[in-house]
N, C-alpha and C positions, 0 to 999 in steps of 0.2 A: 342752566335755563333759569330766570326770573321770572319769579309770579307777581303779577300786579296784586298786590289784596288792596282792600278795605282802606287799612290804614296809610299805604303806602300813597292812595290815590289822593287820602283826607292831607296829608302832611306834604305833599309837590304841592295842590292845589293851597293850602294856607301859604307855604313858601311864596306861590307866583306872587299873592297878593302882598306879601311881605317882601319881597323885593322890590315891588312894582314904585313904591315907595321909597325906598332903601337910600339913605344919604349920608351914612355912617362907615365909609369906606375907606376914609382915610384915616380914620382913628389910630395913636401910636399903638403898639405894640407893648408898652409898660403899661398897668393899669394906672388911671391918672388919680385916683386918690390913693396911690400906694397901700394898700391892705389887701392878704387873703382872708376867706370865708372858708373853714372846712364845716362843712356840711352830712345831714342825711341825702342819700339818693330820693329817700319818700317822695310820691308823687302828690302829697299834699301841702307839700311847702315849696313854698316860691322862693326863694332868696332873693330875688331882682325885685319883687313887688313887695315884700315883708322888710326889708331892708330902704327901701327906694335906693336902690343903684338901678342904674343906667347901664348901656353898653358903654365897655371901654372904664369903667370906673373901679372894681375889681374884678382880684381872680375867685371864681365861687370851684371849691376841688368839693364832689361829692362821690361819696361811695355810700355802700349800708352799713348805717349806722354811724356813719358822717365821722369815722376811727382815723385817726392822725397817724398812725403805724399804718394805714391805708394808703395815704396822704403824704407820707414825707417825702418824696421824692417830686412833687408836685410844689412842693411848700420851697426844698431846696431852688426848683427852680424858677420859681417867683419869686425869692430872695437876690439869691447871687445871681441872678442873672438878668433879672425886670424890676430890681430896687423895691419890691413891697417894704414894709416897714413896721407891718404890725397883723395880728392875727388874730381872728374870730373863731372860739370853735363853738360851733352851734349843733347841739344834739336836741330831740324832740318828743314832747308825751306821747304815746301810746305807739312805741314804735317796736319794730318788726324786731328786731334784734333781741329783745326782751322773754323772747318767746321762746328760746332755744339755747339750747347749750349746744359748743360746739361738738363734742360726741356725737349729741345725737345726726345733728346735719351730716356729720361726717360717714355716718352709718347708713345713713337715707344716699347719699353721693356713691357708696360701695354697693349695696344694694341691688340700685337702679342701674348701677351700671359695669355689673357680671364682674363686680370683687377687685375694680379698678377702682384706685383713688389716690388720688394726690394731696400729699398731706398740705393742709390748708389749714391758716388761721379764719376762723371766720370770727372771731373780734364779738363772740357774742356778750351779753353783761347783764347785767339785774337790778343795775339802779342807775337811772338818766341822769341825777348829778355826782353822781360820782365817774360815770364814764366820762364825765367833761371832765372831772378832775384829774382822772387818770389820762385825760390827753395831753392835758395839759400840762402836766409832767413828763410824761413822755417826748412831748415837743422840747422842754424845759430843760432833760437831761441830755439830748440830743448832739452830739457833737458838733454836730455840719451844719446847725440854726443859729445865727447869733444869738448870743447869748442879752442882752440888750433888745431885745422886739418885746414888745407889749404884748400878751397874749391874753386873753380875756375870754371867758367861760359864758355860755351862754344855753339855757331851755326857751327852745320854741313850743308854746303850747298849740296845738292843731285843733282843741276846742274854741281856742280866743282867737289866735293870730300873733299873740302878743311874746316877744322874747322878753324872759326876766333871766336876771345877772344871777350866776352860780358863783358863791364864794368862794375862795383855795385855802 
């Protein structure tokens, strides 16, 4: 049985009018400026408006904490299989991931629920540019990423908007 809520009713109703419009249906399949985005999931950052990308222009992979070992199998297949050719990892100030070790969540996950739990990386860190650092070698050491793609480090700050470049 499906309950209509709130949200479900707010997001058809933005759909209808965003379809009603809709002329981006033939769009290919590759992204046409060949590049992914690995990303935070954070619901304060946009990647399509912070970036100005368009539909169809890249691939944007987000998870929490916008973690490449989250990502790689997303990343492989926008490589070998959709021609990307280069890679953004964008991680973000005052983000959720910062907050926790994974212990603890792990703890919180058996707790909750009656001494069940699946052993889970949750990817958590303590410092936002080094966690891009550390993606970025992780991508870097990667066997099944070309070795050859650009990868480039990046802080999104959620006070500014603005992303500034993280050195390796």
């Amino acid at each position: 049985m499906s309950a209509t809520t709130k949200v479900i009713k707010e997001v058809t109703a933005a759909n209808d009018k965003y379809a009603a419009s809709f002329t981006k249906g033939s769009l290919p399949m590759p992204p046409g400026r060949k590049f992914t985005v690995v990303t935070c999931m954070d619901a304060r950052l946009d990647p399509a408006k912070a970036l100005g990308l368009e539909e169809g222009d890249a691939h944007v992979i987000r998870n929490a904490g916008g973690r490449a070992k989250d990502a790689l199998r997303s990343i492989i297949i926008s490589q070998q299989l959709l021609g990307t050719q280069e890679i953004l990892v964008i991680h973000h100030t005052d983000c959720g991931m910062l907050t926790f070790k994974d212990s603890e969540l792990r703890q919180i996950v058996k707790d909750r629920f009656n001494g069940n739990e699946e052993h889970t990386e949750f990817l958590s860190f303590t410092n936002v540019e080094q966690s891009v650092r550390d993606d970025i070698k992780f991508i870097r050491d990667s066997k099944v990423v070309k070795p050859e793609i650009p990868i480039s480090g990046w802080v999104y700050e959620v006070e500014t908007g603005k992303i500034r470049s993280v050195s390796v």
